[in-house]
C-alpha positions in Angstrom: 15.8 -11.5 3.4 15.5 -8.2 5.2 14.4 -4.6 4.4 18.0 -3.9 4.1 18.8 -6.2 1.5 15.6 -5.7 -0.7 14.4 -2.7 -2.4 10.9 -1.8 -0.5 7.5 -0.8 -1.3 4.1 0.5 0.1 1.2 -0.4 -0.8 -2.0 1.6 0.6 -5.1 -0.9 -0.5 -7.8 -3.2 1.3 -7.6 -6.4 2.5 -9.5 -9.0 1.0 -10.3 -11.5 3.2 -10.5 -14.7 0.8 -6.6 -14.0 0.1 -6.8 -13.1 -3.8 -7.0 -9.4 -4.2 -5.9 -6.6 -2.0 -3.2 -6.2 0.4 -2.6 -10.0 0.3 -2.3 -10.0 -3.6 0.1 -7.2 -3.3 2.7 -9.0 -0.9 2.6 -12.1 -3.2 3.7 -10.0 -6.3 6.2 -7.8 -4.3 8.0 -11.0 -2.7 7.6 -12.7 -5.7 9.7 -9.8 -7.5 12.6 -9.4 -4.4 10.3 -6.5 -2.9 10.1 -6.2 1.0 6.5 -5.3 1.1 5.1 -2.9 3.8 1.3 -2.3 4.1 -1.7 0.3 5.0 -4.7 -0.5 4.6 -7.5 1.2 4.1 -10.4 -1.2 4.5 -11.5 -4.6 5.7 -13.3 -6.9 3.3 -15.6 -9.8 3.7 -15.0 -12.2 1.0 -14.3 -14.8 -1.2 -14.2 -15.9 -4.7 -17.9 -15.9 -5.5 -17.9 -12.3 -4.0 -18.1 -9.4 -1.4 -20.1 -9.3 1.4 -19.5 -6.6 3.5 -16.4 -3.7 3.5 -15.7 -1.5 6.9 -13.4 1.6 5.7 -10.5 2.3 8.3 -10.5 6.2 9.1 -8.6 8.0 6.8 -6.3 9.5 9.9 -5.5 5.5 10.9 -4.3 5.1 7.2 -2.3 8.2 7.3 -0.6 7.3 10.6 -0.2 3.7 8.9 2.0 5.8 6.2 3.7 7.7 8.2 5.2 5.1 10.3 6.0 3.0 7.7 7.9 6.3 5.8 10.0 7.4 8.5 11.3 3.8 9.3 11.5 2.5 5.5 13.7 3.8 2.7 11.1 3.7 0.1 11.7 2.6 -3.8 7.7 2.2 -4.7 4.7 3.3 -4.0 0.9 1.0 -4.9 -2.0 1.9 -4.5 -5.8 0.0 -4.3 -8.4 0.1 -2.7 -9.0 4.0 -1.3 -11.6 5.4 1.6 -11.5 8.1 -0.4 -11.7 9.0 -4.1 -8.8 11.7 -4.0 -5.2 11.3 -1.2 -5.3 13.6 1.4 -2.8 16.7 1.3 -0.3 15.2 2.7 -0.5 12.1 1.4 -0.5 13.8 -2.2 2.8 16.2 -1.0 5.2 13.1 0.4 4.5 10.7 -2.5 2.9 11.8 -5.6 4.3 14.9 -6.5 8.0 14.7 -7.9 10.9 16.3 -5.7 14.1 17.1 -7.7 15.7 14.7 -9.1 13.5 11.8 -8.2 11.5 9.8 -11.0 8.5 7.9 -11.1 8.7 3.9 -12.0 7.7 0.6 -12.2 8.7 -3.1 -10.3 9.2 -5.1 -13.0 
């Protein structure tokens, strides 16, 4: 199935390189729910189950862009977040997602 058909989602969180946490987790659990995932990550992990090795954060205006692109292409029902360079969004990231515009409403995938 396509964007078009499926309701779609963003999810801004590492990627875990052993496959069970992160960006990788996230796609799972949005496919497995009739989500159409899309993705920006925000740092590169080297792991696996017993643990984490090493992380390299992406710069915050390489996650940004990430966002943007994916917004203006993607009619967006969700929003995830994991794994952030930085403890607090950035302005803009804040304005476009996380405060309410009239009418909308925050929710859940079930």
């Amino acid at each position: 199935m396509t964007s078009a058909e499926l309701p779609v989602a963003l999810t801004i969180a590492g990627s875990d390189s052993g496959g069970g946490a992160g960006i990788q987790a996230d796609l799972l659990t949005f496919a497995a729910h009739r989500v159409f995932g899309t993705t920006a990550i925000t740092c590169l992990t080297a792991q696996n189950p017993d643990g984490v090795t090493a992380i390299e954060t992406l710069p915050a205006s390489f996650v940004l862009e990430q966002i943007l692109q994916v917004h203006r292409c993607f009619s967006l029902r969700a929003l995830k977040t994991g794994m952030a360079p930085t403890p607090r969004p950035s302005s803009l990231l804040w304005r476009t997602f996380c405060v309410p515009s009239p009418g909308s409403r925050r929710s859940s995938i079930p």
